[in-house]
N, C-alpha and C positions, 0 to 999 in steps of 0.2 A: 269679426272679419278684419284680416290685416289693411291698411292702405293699397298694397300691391293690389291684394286681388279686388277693393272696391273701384282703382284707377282700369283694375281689365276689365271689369265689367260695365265700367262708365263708358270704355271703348268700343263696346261692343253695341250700344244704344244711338238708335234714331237721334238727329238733331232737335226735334222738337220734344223728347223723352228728356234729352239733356237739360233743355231750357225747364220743362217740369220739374225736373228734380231740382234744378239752381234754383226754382222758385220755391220751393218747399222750404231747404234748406234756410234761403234766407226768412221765410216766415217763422221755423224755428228757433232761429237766432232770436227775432227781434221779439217771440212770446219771453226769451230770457234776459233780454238784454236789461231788464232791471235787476239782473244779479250780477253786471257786471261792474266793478270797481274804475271809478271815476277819479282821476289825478286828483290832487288841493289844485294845481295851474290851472287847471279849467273849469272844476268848480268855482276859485276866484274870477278866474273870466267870465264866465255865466252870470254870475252874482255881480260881475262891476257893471254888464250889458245893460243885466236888469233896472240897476240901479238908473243906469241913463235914459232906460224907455221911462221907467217911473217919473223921474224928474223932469221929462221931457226937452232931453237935452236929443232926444233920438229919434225919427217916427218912422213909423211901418207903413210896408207898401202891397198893396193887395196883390198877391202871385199872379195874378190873369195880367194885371197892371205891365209887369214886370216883363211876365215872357211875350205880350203885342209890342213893348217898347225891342225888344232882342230880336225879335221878327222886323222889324224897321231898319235894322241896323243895316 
């Protein structure tokens, strides 16, 4: 099927058919996303991050932490 006619058929679908299908889509992606090729720049950033969680130049903050402090703001 070309683009065209999957952009007329996407127009033609319920908004909550859309949000389905955007969610599918992105679940398909991310079953691949370990076949997708990663820069050296951000492998080198990953790997410098790590390095300072390890050394403990850096510390984690638990996400529920994070999003009650953002809810404060």
């Amino acid at each position: 099927m070309q683009p065209e006619q999957i952009i007329s058929e996407i127009k033609k679908m319920s908004v909550s058919q859309k949000l389905l299908m955007a969610q599918d889509i992105w679940d398909s992606i991310a079953m691949e996303s370990g076949n997708l090729p990663m820069p050296a720049w951000q492998k080198d950033k990953l790997a410098k991050r790590y390095s300072e969680y390890k050394n403990g130049k850096v510390s984690l903050h638990d996400w529920r932490e994070v999003h009650a402090r953002l809810r404060e703001i």
